[in-house]
N, C-alpha and C positions, 0 to 999 in steps of 0.2 A: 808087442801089444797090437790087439787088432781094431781098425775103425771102431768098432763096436764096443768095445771097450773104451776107446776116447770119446766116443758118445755116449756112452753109459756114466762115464767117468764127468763129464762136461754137464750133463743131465744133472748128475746130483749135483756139482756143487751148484749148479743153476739154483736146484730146488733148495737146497740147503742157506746160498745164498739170500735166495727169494722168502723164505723163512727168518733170517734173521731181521729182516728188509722187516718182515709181517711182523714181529715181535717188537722191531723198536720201533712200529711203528705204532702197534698198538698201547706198549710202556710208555710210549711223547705222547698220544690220545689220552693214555690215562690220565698222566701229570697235567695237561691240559685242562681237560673234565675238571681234575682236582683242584687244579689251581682257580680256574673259573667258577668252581663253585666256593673256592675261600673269598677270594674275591665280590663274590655276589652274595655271602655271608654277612661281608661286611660291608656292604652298601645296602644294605637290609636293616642289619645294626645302626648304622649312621642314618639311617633316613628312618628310622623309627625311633631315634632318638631326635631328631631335627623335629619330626612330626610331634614328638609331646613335647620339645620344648614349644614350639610354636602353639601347640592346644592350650599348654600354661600360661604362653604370654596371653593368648587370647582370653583366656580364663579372669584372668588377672582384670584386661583391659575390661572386659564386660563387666565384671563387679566394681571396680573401681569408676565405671559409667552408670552404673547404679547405683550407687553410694553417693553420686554427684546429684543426680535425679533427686534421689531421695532428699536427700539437703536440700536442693530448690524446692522441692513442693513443699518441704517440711517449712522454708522460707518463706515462700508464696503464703500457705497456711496462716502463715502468724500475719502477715499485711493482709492478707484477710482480715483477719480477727481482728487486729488493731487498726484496721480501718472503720469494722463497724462500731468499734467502741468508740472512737471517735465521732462515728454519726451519731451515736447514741447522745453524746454528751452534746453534740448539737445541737440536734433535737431539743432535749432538755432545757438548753439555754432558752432557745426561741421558743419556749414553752412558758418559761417562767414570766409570773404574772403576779400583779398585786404589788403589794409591799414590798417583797423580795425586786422586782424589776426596777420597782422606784426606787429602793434603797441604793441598789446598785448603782442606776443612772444617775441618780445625784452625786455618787463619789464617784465616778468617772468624768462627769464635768467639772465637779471640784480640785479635780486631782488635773484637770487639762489647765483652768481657770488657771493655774496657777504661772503659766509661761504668757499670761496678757497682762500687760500694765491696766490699769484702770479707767483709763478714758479710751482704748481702742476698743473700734467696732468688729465686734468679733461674731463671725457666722458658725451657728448649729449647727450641722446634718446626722440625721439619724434612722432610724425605722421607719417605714411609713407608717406602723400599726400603734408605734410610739408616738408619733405627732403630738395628741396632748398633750400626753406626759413630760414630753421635753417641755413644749411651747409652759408650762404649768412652773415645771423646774427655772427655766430661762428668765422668769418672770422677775426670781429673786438676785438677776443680776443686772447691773445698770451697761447696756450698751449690748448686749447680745440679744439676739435675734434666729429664729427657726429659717434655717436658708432654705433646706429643701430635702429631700429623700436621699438616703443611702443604701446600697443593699448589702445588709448586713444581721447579724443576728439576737443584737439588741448594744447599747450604748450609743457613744457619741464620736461623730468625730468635725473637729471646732478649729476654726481657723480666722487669721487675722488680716487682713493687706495691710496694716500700718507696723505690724512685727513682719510677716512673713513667714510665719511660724504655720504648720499644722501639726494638729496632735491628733492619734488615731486611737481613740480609745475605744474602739469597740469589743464586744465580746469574740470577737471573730480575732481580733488583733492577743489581746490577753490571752485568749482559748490558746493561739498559736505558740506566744511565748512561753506558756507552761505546758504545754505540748513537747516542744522540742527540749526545753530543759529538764523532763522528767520523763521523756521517753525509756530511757535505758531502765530507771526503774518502775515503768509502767508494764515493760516486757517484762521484766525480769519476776513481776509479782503476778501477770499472766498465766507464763509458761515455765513457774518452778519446777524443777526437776530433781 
């Protein structure tokens, strides 16, 4: 065998060599490529499922923060509304005049009269716009006296130093106790649904 022939012969398997080298090298590139792109498949997958779970929770939260909204104003709303009904009926009160105002005030003093023994001096306070009409009322009981102004929306409120006792009989006090005891059905005949 001649040099040239072990050069010839060393050459190929070089190149032969060098070939298989380029083959598996290019088959690990592929499977690499391959694998990288399963891999990147599924981190596509996963984070496009992460991203609408996350769009749903957010979905979720915002409507359910709208729903809250909405119930407060719809709350707000109604103490609105039953607060001007209330002023309504204030108003009204401090409106009423005549017979109806006297009628009233005399059973609220009546109705107070009733915690003074007979000989205590017992003090008025009422409206200022009422003044007469109390002072006129007071007339028909022995020992009471107009003490002085109150601000309030019409009645009486009468009081003793020898009991100790005051009685708050105003329209503002009454207003309040059947306020609150018939609130629920005062909404509820509001805002039927």
């Amino acid at each position: 065998m001649s040099l040239d022939t072990v050069v010839e012969d060393i050459r190929e398997e070089a190149h032969a060599r060098a070939e298989e080298i380029r083959e598996e090298g290019e088959r690990r590139a592929d499977e690499i490529v391959a694998d990288a792109e399963e891999d990147a498949a599924q981190i596509r997958e996963t984070a496009e499922q992460e991203a609408e779970r996350e769009v749903e929770q957010l979905r979720e939260q915002r409507l359910s923060s709208a729903q809250l909204e909405a119930k407060q104003e719809r709350l707000e709303a109604r103490r609105d509304v039953l607060g001007d009904v209330r002023e309504s009926v204030e108003t009204e009160l401090a409106e009423l005049d005549g017979e109806t105002r006297e009628s009233l005030t005399r059973s609220l003093l009546s109705a107070a009269s009733e915690e003074y023994e007979s000989d205590d001096a017992v003090s008025v306070y009422g409206r200022a716009e009422d003044r007469d009409l109390i002072a006129s009322i007071i007339d028909e009981y022995d020992g009471y006296e107009f003490a002085g102004e109150y601000d309030c929306l019409g009645g009486v409120v009468v009081e003793s130093e020898g009991s100790r006792v005051r009685v708050n009989n105003t329209f503002d006090s009454i207003l309040e106790d059947v306020w609150e005891d018939n609130l629920r059905e005062i909404s509820e005949r509001l805002f039927e649904q």
